[in-house]
N, C-alpha and C positions, 0 to 999 in steps of 0.2 A: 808613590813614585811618579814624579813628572816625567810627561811625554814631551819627547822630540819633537824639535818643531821641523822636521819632515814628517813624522807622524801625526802631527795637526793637518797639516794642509790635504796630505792623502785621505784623512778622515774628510774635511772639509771638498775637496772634491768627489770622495765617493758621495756625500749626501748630495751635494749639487749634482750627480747623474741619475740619481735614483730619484731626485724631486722631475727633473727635465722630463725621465718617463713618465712618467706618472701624471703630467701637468694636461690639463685641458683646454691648453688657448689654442688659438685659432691656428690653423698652418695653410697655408693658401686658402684664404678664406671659407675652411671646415673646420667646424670644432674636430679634437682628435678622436674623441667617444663615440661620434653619429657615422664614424666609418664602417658599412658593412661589409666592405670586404675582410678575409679570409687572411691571415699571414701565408709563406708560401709551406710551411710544416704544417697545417693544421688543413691546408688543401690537400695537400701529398696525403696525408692518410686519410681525408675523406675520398679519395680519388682510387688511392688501394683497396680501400675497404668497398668499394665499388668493381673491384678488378680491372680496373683501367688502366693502361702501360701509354707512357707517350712516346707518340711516335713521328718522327719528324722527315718532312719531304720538301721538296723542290716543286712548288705548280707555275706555270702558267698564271702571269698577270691576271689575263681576263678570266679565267678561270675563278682565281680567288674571288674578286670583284663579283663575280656572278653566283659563289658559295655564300659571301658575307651577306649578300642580298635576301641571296634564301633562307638562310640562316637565322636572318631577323623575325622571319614568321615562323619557323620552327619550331615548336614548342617543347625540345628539349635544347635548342640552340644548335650549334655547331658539330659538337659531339655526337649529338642526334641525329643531327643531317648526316654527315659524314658515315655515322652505322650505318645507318639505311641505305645509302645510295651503293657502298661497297660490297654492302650484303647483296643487294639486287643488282650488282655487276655480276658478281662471282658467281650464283645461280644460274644465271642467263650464259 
């Protein structure tokens, strides 16, 4: 039984979306495979699976600027700063 030829083209475009994923050229000059970062579903569950809830606020310009600073030496990052310093607020 011959297919419709709307049924060709829908085949021939699903292959051409399934090659595009798939394909390893350059996207803003990075191959697509040397990307380390994380999609955002496979962070969310590394992130749950850590018990971590995000939570979102309002700071102070200078404030930020003086977290992202500290931040950068931090050796858990942001996240890390942030525990820390809320813990040792709430204590105090």
């Amino acid at each position: 039984m011959a297919m419709k030829k709307t049924d060709l083209e829908k085949n021939k475009a699903l292959k051409l979306n399934s090659a595009m994923k798939l394909s390893t050229a350059d996207r803003f000059g990075k191959p697509a495979a040397a990307d380390p970062k994380l999609d955002r579903r496979e962070q969310r569950k590394l992130d749950q699976a850590q018990g971590l809830v995000a939570f979102a606020c309002k700071l102070n310009g200078d404030l930020v600027t003086e977290l992202k600073e500290r931040a950068a030496t931090h050796p858990e990052g942001m996240t890390g700063l942030l525990n820390e310093v809320i813990k040792r607020g709430l204590a105090g």
